[in-house]
LUMRO-753164 format. One record per atom (N, C-alpha, C, O): atom name; y, z, x. Coordinates in Angstrom, 1 decimal, padded with zeros to 4 digits, always signed. Atoms other than C-alpha are relative to their C-alpha. Example, Ala and Ser with C-alpha at 12.3 -4.5 7.8 and 13.67 -1.06 7.14 Angstrom:
! residues 2
+------+--------+--------+--------+
| site |     c2 |     c3 |     c1 |
+------+--------+--------+--------+
|    N | -001.2 | +000.0 | +000.9 |
|   CA | -004.5 | +007.8 | +012.3 |
|    C | +001.2 | +000.0 | +000.9 |
|    O | +001.2 | +000.7 | +001.9 |
|    N | -001.1 | +000.0 | -000.9 |
|   CA | -001.1 | +007.1 | +013.7 |
|    C | +001.1 | +000.8 | -000.8 |
|    O | +002.2 | +000.9 | -000.3 |
+------+--------+--------+--------+
END
This chain:
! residues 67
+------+--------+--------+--------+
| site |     c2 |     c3 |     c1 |
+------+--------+--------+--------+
|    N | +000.7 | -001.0 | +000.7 |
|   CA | +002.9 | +016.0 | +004.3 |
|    C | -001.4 | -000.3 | -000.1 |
|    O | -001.8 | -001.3 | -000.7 |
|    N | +001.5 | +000.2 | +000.1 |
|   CA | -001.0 | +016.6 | +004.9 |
|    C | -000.6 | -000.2 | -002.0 |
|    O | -000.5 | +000.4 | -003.1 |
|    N | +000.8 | -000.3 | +001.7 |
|   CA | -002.9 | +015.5 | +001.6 |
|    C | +000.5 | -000.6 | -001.0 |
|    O | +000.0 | -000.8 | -002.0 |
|    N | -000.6 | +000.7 | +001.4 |
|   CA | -000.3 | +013.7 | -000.2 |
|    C | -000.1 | -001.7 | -000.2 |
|    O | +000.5 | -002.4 | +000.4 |
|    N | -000.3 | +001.6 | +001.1 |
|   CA | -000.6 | +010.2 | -002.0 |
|    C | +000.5 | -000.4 | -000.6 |
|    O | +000.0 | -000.2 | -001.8 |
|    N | -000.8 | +000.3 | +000.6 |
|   CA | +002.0 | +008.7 | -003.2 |
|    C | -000.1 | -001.5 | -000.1 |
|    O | -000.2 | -002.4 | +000.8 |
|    N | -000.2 | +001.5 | +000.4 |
|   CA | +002.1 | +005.6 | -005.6 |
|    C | +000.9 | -000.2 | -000.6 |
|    O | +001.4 | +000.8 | -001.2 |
|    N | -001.3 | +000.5 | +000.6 |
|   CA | +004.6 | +003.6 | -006.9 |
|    C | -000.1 | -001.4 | -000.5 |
|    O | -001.3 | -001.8 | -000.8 |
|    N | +000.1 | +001.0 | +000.7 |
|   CA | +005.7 | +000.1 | -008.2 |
|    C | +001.3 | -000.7 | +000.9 |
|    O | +002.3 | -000.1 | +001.4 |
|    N | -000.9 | +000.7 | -000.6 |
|   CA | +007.6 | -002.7 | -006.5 |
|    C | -000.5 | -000.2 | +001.6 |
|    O | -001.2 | +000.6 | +002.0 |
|    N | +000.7 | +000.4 | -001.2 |
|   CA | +006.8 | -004.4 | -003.0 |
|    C | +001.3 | +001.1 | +001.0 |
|    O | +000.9 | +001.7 | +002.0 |
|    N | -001.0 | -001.3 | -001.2 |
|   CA | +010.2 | -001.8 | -001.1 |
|    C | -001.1 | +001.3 | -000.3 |
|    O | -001.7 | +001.7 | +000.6 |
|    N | +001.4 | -001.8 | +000.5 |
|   CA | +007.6 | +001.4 | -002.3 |
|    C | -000.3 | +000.4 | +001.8 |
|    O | +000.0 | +001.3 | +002.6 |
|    N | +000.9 | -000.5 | -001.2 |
|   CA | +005.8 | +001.2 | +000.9 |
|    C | +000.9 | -000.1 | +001.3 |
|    O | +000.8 | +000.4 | +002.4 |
|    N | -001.0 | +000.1 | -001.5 |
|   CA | +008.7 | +000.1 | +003.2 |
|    C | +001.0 | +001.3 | +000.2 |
|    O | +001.6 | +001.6 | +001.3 |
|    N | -000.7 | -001.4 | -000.2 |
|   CA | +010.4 | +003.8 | +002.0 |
|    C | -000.9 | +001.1 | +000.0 |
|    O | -000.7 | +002.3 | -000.2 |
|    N | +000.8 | -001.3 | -000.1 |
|   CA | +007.5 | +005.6 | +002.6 |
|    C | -000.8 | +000.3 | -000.9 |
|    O | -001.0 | +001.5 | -001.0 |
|    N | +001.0 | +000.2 | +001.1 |
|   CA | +005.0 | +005.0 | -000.1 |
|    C | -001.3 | -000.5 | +000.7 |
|    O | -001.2 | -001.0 | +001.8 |
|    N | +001.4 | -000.3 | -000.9 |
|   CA | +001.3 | +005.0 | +000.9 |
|    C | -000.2 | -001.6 | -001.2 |
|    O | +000.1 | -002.7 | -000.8 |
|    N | +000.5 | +001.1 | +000.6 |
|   CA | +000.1 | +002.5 | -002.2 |
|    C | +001.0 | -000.8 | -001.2 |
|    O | +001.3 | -000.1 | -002.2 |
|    N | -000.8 | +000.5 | +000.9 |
|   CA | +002.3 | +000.3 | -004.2 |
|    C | -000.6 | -001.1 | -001.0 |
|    O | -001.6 | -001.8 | -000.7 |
|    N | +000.7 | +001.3 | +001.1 |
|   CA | +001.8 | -002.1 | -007.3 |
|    C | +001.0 | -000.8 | -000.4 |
|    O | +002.2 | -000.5 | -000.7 |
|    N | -001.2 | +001.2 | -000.4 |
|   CA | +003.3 | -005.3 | -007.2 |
|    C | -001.1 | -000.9 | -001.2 |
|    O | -002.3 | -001.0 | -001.3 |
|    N | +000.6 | +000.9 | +001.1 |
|   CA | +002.8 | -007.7 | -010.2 |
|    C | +000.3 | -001.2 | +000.8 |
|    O | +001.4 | -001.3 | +001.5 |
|    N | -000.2 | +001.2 | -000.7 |
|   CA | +002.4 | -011.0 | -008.9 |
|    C | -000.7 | -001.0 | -000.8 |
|    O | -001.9 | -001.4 | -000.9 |
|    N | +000.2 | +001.7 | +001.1 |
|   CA | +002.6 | -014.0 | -011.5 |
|    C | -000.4 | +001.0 | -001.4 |
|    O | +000.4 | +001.8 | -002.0 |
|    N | +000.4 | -001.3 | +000.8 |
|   CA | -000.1 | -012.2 | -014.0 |
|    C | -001.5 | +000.6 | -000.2 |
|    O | -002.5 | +000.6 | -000.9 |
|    N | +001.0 | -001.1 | -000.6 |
|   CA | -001.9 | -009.9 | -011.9 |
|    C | +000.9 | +000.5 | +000.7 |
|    O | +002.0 | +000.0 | +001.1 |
|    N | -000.6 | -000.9 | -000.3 |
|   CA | -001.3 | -006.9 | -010.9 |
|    C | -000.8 | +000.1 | +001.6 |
|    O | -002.0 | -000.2 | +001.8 |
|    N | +000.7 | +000.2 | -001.2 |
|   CA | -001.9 | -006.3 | -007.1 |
|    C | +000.3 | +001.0 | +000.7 |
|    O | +000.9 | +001.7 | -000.1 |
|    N | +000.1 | -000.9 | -000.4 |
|   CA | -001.8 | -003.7 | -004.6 |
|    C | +000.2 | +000.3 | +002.0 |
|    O | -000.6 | +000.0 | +002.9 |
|    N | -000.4 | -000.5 | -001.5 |
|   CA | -000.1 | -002.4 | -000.9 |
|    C | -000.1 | +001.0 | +000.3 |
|    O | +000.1 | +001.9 | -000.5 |
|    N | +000.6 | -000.9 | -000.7 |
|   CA | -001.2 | -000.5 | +001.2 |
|    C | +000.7 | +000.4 | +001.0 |
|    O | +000.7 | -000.6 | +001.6 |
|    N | -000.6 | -000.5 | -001.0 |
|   CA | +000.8 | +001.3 | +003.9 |
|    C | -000.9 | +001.0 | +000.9 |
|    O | -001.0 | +002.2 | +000.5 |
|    N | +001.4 | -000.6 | -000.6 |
|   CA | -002.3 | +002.4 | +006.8 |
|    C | +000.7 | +000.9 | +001.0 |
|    O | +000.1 | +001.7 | +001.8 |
|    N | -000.6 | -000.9 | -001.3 |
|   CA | +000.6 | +004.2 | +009.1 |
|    C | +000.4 | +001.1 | -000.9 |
|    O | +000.6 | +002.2 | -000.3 |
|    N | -000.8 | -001.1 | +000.6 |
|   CA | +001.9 | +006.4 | +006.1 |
|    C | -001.1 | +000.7 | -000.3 |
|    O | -001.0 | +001.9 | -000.2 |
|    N | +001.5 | -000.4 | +000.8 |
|   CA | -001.6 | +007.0 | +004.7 |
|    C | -000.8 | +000.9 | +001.2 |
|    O | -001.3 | +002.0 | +001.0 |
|    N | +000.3 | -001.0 | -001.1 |
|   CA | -002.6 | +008.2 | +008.4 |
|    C | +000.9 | +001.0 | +000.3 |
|    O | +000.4 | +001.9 | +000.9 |
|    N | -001.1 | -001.0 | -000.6 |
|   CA | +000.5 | +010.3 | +009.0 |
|    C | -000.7 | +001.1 | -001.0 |
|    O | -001.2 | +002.0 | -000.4 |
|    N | +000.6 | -000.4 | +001.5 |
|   CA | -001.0 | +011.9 | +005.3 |
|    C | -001.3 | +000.7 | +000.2 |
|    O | -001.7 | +001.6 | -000.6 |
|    N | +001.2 | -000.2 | +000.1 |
|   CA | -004.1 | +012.3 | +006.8 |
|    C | -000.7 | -000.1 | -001.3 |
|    O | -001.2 | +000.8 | -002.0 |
|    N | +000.9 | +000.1 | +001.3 |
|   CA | -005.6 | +010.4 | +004.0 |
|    C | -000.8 | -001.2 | +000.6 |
|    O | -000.3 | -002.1 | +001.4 |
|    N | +001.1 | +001.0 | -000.8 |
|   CA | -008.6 | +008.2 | +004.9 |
|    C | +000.3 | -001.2 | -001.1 |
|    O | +000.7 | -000.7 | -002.2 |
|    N | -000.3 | +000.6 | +001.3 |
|   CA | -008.0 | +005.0 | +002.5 |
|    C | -001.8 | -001.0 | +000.4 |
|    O | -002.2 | -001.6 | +001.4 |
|    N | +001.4 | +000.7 | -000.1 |
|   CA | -011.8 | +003.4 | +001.9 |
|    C | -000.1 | -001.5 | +000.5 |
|    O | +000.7 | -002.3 | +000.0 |
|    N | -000.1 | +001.2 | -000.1 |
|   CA | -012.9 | +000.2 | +003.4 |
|    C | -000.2 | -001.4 | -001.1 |
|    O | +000.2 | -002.6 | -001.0 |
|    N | -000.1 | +000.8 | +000.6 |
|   CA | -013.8 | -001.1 | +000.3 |
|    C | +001.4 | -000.2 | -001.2 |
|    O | +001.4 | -001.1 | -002.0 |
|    N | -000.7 | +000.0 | +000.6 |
|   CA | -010.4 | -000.3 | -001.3 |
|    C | +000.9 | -000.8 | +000.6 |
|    O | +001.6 | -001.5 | -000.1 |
|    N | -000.7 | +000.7 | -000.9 |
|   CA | -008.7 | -001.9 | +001.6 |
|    C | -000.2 | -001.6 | +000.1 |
|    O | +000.7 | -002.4 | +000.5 |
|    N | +000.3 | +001.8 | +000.3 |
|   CA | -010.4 | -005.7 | +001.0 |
|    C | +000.5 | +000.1 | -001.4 |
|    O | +000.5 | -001.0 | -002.0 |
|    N | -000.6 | +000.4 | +002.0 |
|   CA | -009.0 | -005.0 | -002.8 |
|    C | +001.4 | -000.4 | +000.2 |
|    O | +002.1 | -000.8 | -000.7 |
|    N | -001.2 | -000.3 | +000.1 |
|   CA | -005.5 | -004.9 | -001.0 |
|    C | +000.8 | -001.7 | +000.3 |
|    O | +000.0 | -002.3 | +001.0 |
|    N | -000.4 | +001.6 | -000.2 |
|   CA | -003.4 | -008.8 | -000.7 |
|    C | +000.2 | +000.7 | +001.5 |
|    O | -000.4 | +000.1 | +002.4 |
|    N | -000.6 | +000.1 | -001.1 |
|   CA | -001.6 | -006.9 | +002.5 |
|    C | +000.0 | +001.5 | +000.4 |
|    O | +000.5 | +002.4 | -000.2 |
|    N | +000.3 | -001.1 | -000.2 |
|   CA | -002.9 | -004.2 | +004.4 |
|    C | +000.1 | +000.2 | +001.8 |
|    O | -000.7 | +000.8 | +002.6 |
|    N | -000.6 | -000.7 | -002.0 |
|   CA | -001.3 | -004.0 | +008.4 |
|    C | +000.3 | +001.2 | -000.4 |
|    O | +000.4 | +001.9 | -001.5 |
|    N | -000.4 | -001.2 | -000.5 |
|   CA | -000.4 | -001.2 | +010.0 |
|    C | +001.1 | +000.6 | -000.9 |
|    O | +000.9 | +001.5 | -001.7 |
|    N | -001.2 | -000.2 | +000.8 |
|   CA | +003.1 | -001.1 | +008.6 |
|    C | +000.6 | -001.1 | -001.1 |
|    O | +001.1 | -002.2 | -000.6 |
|    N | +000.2 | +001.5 | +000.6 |
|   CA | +003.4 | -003.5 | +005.4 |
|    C | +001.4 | -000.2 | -000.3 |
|    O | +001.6 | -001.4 | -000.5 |
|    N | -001.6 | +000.5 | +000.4 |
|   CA | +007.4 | -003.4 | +004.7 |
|    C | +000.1 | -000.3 | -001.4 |
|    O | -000.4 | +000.4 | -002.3 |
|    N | -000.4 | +000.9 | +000.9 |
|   CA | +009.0 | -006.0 | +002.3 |
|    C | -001.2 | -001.1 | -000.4 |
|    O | -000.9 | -001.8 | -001.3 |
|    N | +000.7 | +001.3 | -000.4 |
|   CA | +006.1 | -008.5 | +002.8 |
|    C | -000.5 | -000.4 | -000.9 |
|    O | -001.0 | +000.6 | -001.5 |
|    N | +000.2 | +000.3 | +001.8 |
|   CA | +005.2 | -010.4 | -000.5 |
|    C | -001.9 | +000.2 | +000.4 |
|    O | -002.5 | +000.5 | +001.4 |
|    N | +001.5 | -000.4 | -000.2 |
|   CA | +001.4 | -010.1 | -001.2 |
|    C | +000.0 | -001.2 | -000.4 |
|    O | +000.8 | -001.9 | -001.0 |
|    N | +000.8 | +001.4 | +000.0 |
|   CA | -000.8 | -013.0 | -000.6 |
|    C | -001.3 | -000.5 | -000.6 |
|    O | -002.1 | +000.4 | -000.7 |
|    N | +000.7 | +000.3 | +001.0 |
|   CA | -003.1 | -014.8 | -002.5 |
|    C | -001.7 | +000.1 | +001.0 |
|    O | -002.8 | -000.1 | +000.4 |
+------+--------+--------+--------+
END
């Protein structure tokens, strides 16, 4: 769907099709990025939102976020 953004909570979010997810890690809260859903979306995601992200490939899955 053109336009949509969809956020959620939990590191599976983005592996079912979730563009940005929030993953608590320890105690900080942190943030994935999914750059294949967000394109399919036609949503541009900013470069400086993208260095805020622990894990930001193409397709990010299950993949724990990194420090």
């Amino acid at each position: 769907m053109d336009g949509l953004l969809t956020v959620g909570d939990g590191p599976g979010f983005v592996a079912n099709g979730g563009v940005i997810a929030l993953v608590q890690q320890g105690l900080h809260l942190r943030f994935q990025v999914n750059r294949t859903v967000a394109a399919a979306a036609r949503l541009t995601i900013s470069s400086q939102l993208l260095r805020l992200t622990r894990v930001s490939g193409s397709d990010v899955g299950d993949e724990e976020c990194q420090e």
